[in-house]
C-alpha positions as CSV (number, residue, x, y, z in Angstrom):
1,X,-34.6,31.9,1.3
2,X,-36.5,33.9,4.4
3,X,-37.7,30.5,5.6
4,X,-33.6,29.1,5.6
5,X,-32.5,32.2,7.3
6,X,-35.2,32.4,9.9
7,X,-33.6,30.5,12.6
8,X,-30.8,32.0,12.2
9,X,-32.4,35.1,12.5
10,X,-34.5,34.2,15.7
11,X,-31.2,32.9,17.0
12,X,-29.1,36.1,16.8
13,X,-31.6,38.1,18.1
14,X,-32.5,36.2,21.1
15,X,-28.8,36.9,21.8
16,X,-28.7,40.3,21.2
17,X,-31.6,41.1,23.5
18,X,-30.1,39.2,26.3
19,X,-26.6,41.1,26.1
20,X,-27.5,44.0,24.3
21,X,-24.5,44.1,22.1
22,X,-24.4,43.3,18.5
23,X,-20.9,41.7,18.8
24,X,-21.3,39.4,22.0
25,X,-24.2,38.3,20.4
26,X,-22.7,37.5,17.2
27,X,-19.8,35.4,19.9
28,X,-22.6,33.3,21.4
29,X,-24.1,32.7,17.9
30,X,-20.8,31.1,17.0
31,X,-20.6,28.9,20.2
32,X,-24.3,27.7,19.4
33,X,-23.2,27.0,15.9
34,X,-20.0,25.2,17.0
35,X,-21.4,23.4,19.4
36,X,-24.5,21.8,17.1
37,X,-21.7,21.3,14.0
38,X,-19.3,19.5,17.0
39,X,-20.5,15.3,15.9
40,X,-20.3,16.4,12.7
41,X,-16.4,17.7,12.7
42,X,-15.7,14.8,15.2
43,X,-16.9,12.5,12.4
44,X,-15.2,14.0,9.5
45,X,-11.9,13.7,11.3
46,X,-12.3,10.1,12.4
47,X,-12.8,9.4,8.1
48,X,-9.7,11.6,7.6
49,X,-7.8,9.3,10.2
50,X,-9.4,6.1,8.1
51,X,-8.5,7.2,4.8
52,X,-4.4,8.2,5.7
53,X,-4.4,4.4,7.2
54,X,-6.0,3.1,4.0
55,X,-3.0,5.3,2.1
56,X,-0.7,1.9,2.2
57,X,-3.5,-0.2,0.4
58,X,-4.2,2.1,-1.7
59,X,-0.8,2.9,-3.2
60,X,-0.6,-1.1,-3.6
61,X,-3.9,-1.5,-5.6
62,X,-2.1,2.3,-7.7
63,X,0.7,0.1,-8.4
64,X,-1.4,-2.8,-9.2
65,X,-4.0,-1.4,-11.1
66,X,-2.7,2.1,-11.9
67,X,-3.2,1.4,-15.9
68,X,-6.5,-0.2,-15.9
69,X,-8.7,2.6,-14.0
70,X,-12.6,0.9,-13.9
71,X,-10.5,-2.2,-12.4
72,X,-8.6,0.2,-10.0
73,X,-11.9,2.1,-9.0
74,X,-13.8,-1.1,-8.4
75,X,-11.5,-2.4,-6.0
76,X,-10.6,1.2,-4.2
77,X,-15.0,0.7,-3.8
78,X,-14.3,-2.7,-2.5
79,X,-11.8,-1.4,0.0
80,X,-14.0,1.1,1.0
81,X,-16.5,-1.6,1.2
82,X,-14.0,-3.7,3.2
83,X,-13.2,-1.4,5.4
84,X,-16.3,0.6,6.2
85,X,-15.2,3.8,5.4
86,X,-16.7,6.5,3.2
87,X,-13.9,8.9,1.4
88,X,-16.4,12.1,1.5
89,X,-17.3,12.0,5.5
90,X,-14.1,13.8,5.9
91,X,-14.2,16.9,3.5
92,X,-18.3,17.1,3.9
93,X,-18.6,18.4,6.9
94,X,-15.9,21.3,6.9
95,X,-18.0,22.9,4.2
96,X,-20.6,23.3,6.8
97,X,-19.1,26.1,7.8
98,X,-19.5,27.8,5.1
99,X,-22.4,27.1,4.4
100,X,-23.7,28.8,8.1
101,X,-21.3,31.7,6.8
102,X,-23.8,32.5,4.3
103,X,-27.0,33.2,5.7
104,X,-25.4,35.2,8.6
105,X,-23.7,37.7,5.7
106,X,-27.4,38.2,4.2
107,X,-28.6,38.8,8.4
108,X,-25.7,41.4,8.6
109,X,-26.0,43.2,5.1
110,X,-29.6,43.7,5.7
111,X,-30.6,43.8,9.2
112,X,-33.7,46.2,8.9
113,X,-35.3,43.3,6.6
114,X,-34.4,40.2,8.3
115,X,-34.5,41.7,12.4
116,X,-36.8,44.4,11.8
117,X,-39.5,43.4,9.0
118,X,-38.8,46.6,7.3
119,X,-38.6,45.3,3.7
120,X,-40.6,47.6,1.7
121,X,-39.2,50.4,-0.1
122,X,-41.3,52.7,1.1
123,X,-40.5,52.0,4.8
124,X,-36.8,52.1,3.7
125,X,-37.5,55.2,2.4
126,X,-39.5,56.5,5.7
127,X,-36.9,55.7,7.4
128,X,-33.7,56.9,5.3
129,X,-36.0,60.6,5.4
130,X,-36.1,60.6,9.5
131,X,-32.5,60.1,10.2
132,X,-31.2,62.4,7.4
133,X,-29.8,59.4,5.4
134,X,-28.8,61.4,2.1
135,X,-26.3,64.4,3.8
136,X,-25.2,61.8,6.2
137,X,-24.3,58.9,3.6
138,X,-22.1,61.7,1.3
139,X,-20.3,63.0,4.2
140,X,-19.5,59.2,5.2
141,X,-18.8,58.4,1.8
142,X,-21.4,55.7,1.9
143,X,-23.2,56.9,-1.7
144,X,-21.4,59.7,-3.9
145,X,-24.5,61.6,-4.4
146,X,-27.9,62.2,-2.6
147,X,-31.0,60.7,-4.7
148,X,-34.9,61.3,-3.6
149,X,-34.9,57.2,-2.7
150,X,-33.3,55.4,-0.9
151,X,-31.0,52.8,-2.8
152,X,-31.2,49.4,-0.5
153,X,-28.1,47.9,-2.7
154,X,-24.8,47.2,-1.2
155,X,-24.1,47.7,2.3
156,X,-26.9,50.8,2.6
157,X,-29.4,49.4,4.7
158,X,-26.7,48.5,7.2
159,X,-25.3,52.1,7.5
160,X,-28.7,53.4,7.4
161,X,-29.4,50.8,10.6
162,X,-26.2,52.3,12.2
163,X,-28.2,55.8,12.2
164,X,-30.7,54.4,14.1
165,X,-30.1,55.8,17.8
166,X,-31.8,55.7,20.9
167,X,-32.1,59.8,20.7
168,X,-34.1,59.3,17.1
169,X,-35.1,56.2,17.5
170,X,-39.0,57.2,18.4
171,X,-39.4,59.3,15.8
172,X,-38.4,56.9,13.4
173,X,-41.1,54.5,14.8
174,X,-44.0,57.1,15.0
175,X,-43.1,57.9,11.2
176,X,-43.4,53.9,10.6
177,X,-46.7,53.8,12.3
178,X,-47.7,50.3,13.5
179,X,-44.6,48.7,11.4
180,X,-42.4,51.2,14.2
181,X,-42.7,48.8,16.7
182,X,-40.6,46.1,15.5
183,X,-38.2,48.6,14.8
184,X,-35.0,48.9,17.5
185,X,-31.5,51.1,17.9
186,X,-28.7,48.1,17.4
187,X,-25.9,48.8,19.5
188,X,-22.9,48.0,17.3
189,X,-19.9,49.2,19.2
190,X,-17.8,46.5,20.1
191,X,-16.4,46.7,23.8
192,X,-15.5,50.3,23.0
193,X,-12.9,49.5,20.2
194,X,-14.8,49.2,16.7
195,X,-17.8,50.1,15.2
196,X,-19.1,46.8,13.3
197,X,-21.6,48.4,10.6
198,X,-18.2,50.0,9.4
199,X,-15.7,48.2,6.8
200,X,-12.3,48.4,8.0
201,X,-9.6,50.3,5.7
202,X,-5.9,50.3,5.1
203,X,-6.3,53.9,5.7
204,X,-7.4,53.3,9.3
205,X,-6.7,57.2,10.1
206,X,-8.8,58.6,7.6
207,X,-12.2,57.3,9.5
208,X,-13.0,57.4,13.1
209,X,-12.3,54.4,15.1
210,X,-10.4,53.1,12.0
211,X,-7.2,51.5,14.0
212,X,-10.1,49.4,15.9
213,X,-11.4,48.2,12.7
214,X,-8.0,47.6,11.3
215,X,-7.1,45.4,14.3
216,X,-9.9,42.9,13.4
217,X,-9.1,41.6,10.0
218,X,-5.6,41.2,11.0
219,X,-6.7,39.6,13.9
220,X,-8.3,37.3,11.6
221,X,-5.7,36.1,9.7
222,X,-3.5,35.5,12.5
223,X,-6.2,33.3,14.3
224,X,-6.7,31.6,10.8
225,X,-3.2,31.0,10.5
226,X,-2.8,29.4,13.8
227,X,-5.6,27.3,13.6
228,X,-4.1,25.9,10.2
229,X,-1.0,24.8,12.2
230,X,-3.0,23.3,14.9
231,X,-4.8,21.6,12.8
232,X,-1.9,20.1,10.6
233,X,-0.7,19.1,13.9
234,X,-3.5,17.6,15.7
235,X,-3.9,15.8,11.8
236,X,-0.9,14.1,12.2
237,X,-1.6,11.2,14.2
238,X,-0.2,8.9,12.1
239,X,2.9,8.7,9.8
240,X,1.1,8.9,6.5
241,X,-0.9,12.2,7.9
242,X,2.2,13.8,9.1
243,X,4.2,13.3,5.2
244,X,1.0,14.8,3.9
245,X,1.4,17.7,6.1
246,X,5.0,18.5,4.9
247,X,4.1,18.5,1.1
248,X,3.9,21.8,-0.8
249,X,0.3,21.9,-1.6
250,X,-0.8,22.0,2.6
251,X,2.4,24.3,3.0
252,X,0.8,26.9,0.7
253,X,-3.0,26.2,1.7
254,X,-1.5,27.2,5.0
255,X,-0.6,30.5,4.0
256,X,-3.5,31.2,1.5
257,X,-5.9,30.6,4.2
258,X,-4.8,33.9,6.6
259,X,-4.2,35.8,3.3
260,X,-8.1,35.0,2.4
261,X,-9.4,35.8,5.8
262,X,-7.5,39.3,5.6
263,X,-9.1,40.3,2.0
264,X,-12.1,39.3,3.4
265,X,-11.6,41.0,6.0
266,X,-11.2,44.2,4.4
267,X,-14.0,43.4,1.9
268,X,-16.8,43.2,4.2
269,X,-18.4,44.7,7.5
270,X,-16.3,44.6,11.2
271,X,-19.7,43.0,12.4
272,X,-19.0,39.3,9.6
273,X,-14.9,39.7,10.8
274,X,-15.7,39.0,14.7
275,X,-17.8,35.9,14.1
276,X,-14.8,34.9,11.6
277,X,-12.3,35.7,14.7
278,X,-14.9,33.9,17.4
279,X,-15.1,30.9,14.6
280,X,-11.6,30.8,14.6
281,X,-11.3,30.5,18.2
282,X,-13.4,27.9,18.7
283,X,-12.2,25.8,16.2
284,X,-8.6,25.8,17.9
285,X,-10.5,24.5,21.0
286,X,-12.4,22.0,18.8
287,X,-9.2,20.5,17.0
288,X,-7.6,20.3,21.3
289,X,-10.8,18.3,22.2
290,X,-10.9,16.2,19.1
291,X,-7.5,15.6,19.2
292,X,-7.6,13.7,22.4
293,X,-10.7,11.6,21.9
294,X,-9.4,10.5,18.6
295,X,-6.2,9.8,19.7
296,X,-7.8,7.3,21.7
297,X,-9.7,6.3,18.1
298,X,-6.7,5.9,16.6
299,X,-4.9,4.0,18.9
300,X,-7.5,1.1,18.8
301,X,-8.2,1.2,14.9
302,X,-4.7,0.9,14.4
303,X,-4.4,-2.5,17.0
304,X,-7.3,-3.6,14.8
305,X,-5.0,-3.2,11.7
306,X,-2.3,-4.9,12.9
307,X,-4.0,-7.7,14.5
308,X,-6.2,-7.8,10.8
309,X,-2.7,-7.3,9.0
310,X,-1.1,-10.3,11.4
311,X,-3.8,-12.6,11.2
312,X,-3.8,-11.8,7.0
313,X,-0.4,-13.1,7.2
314,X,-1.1,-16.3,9.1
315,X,-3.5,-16.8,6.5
316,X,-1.2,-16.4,3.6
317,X,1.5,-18.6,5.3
318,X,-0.7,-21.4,5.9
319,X,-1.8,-21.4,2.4
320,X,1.6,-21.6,1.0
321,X,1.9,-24.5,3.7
322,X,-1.0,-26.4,2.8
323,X,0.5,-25.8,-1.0
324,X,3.9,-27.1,-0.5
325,X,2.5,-30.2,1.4
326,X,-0.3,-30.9,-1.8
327,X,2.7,-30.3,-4.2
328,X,5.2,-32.5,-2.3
329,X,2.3,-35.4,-2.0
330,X,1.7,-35.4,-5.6
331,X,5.6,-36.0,-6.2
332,X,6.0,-38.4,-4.0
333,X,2.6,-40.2,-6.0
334,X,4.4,-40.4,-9.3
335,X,7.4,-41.2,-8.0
336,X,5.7,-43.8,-6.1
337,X,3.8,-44.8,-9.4
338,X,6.8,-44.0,-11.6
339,X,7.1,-47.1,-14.7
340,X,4.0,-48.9,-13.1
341,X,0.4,-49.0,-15.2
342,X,-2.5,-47.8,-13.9
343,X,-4.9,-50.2,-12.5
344,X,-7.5,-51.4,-15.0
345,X,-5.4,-50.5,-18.1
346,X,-5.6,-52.8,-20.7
347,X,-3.1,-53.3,-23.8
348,X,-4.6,-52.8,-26.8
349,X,-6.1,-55.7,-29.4
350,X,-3.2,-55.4,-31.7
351,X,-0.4,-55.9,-28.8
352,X,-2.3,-59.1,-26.8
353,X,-2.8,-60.4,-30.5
354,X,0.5,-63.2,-30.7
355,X,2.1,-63.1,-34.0
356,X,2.0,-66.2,-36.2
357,X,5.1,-68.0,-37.2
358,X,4.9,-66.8,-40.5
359,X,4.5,-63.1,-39.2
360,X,7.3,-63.4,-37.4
361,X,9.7,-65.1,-40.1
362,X,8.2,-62.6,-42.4
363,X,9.4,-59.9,-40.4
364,X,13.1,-61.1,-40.4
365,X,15.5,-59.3,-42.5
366,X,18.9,-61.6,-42.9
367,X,19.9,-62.4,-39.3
368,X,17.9,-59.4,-37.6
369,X,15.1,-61.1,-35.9
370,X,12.0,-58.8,-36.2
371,X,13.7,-55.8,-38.8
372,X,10.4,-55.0,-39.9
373,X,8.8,-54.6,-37.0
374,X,7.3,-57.4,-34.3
375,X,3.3,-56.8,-35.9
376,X,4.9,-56.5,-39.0
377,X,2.1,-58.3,-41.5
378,X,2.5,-58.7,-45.5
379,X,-1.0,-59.0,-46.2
380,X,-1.9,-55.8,-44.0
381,X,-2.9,-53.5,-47.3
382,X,-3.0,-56.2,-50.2
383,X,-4.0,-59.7,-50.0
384,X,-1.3,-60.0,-53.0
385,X,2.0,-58.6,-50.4
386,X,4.1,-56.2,-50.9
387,X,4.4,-54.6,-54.6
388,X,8.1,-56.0,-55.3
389,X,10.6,-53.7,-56.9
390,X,10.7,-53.6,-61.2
391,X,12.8,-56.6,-62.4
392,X,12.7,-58.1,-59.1
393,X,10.7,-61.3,-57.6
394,X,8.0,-60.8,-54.8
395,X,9.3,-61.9,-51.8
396,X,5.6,-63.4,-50.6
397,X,3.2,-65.5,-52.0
398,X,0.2,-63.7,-52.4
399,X,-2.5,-64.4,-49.6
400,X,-5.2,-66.5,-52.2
401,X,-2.9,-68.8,-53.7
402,X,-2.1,-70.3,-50.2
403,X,-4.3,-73.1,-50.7
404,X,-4.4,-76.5,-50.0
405,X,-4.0,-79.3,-53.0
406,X,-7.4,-80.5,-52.9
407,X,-8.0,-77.1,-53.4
408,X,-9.6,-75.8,-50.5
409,X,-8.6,-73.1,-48.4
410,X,-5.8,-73.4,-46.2
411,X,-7.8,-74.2,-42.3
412,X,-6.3,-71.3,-39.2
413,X,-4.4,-74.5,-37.8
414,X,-2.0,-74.1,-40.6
415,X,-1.7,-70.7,-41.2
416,X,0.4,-70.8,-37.7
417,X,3.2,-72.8,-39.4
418,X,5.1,-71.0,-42.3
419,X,3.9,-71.9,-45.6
420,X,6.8,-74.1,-47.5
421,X,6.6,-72.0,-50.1
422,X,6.4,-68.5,-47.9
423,X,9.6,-70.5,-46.5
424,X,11.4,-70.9,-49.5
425,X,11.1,-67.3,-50.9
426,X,12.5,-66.2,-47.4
427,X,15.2,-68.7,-47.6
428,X,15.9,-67.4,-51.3
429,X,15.9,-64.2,-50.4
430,X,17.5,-64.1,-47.2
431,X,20.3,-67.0,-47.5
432,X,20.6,-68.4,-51.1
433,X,23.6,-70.8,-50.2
434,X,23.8,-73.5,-48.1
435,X,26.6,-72.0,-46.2
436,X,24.2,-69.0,-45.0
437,X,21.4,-71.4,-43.9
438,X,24.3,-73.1,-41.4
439,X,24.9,-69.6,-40.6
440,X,21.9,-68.6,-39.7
441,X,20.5,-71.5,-37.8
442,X,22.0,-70.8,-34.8
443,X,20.4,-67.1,-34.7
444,X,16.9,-68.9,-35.7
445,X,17.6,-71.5,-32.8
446,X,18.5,-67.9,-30.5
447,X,15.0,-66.2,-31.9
448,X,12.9,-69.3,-31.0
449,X,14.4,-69.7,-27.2
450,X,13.9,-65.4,-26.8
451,X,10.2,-66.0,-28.0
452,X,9.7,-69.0,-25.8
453,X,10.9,-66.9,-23.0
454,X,8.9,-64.0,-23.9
């Protein structure tokens, strides 16, 4: 911890020795620290400004992905990605602040340690016995009784530094010996209006100098106030930055803010209250300067947005261009191709096959040329035909008694003609009567002139 706090500690002391004054110095230890903590600020605004232009985007991808959150997070990381922003540059840095805040409290509520090297108890107690520290503490009200030690706890050891003057100030370093020579008076009145090793009180009038002290924590929370409002201001930029500004959680961080500074305030020493005031200060001058270099920022981030969103759009039309041209090509393909057969198809074996006379008379039902279908075949499943119906005559010969009379089987040649047989059972199925074989001869005459066509 000594080693984090001694630059700050060498810092505020090289002030104080060249102005002499404990609260100008703690002023130009604020400027230093504003000024080193300036690129930082600068960059953590410049995020801010990237994430409220990223707000549209990302209340698509809510909508979009709002129910499935790892998808949602992996593309808000993509965007990110996309868009070379990081969503923590712009809250980092404003807790630097606090985090300078810190080791200057522990500088103020124990200056004899950290400015003097007085950090033994009994060097506190050398010193609390030289200035009269017990009779003066009770009548301040500092402790409620005296004690034979001195208690370094609370704010002691900065009321027991306040005792140092220049009138005992070299008897307190001849009963220190060799350690006296680091040791100093610290002048903490504060341009004649405030004692800063003093906490300020409601009851102002009940302490001296107390309407001094009062002054400066509501002086804080009037400076803390206005800088909120700057800086809601000088945020807004853009439209999405000025809606967030309006909403009820910044309306109330804008009063909580002065309401903190002026507890704290009135919690801990005038000397922490002036660097909050100076810090203030400065910060309103930071947000003026910051607010016109990234106004400049802005204005070119968002031309690069639009021209990214315009040139996103071209995109999307031509797509839908190029689509509309690939879909209206392949229409005007099948429409060009529409009842034609692809080159290189081939019929099948069973279609090319021509039927044989008897297929085709076999197929006939009465007068209806092909009822049974045009590769309808009678031998397809039994060499014996069709299994007739009980009580009823099969209407072919069966396929192995088609033989010739020397006994031999009947050569292809022949099987194209109808067998006189196969004729006769169609003929005695189809027309028994002479009268129906006149009748149907002129269809038979019709079938054989479609075929010979065909």
């Amino acid at each position: 911890m000594d080693i984090i706090l001694t630059p700050f500690v060498w810092l505020l002391q090289l002030f104080y020795n060249l102005c002499g004054s404990y609260g100008i110095a703690l002023i130009l230890f604020a400027i230093v620290v504003k000024l080193l903590l300036f690129p930082f600020s600068l960059k953590g605004k410049r995020s801010m400004i990237q994430m409220n232009m990223l707000s549209d985007k990302m209340n698509k991808l809510q909508k979009q992905y709002g129910k499935d959150k790892e998808r949602y997070n992996l593309e808000v990381q993509k965007l990110y990605e996309k868009e070379k922003v990081n969503p923590m540059g712009g809250c980092l840095w404003s807790f630097l602040p606090l985090l300078i805040l810190l080791p200057l409290y522990a500088i103020i509520r124990q200056p004899l340690k950290y400015m003097m090297g007085i950090n033994t108890q009994e060097m506190l107690d050398v010193v609390a016995n030289t200035v009269n520290w017990s009779a003066v503490a009770v009548d301040m009200g500092w402790i409620k009784e005296a004690a034979d030690s001195f208690a370094n706890t609370a704010y002691n050891q900065l009321y027991l530094s306040s005792l140092i003057t220049p009138e005992n100030l070299s008897a307190v370093q001849s009963a220190l010996g060799e350690a006296g020579s680091r040791v100093f008076s610290i002048n903490f009145d504060f341009l004649g209006l405030a004692d800063l090793s003093q906490i300020p009180k409601l009851q102002f009038w009940t302490i001296a100098g107390g309407f001094g002290l009062f002054l400066l924590p509501v002086i804080s929370a009037v400076s803390g106030f206005l800088f909120s409002l700057l800086s809601m201001k000088t945020n807004s930029v853009n439209q999405k930055s000025a809606e967030a500004a309006n909403n009820a959680t910044t309306k109330s961080m804008l009063i909580m803010s002065p309401l903190m500074s002026l507890w704290i305030g009135f919690a801990m020493p005038a000397a922490l209250c002036v660097y909050w005031i100076a810090n203030n200060l400065l910060s309103m001058l930071q947000e003026l300067v910051c607010h016109r270099l990234l106004k400049k920022d802005y204005e070119k981030a968002a031309a690069m947005q639009a021209e990214r969103e315009r040139q996103e759009k071209e995109e999307e039309k031509e797509r839908k261009r190029l689509a509309a041209e690939e879909r209206a090509r392949r229409l005007e393909e099948e429409k060009k191709n529409k009842g034609k057969k692809k080159k290189g198809e081939k019929k099948p074996a069973d279609e090319d096959r021509k039927l044989s006379a008897a297929a085709k008379e076999a197929s006939r039902v009465g007068m209806r040329q092909y009822a049974r279908g045009r590769t309808y075949d009678p031998y397809r499943y039994s060499a014996d035909g069709p299994t007739p119906y009980p009580g009823e005559e099969p209407l072919f010969v069966p396929q192995d008694c088609q033989t010739l009379p020397d006994g031999g089987p009947v050569p292809p040649e022949a099987e194209e003609e109808a067998p006189p047989a196969l004729e006769q059972e169609v003929q005695s199925v189809s027309a028994p009567g002479s009268a129906g074989e006149e009748a149907e001869a002129p269809y038979a005459q019709e079938a054989e002139e479609s075929e010979e066509t065909e």
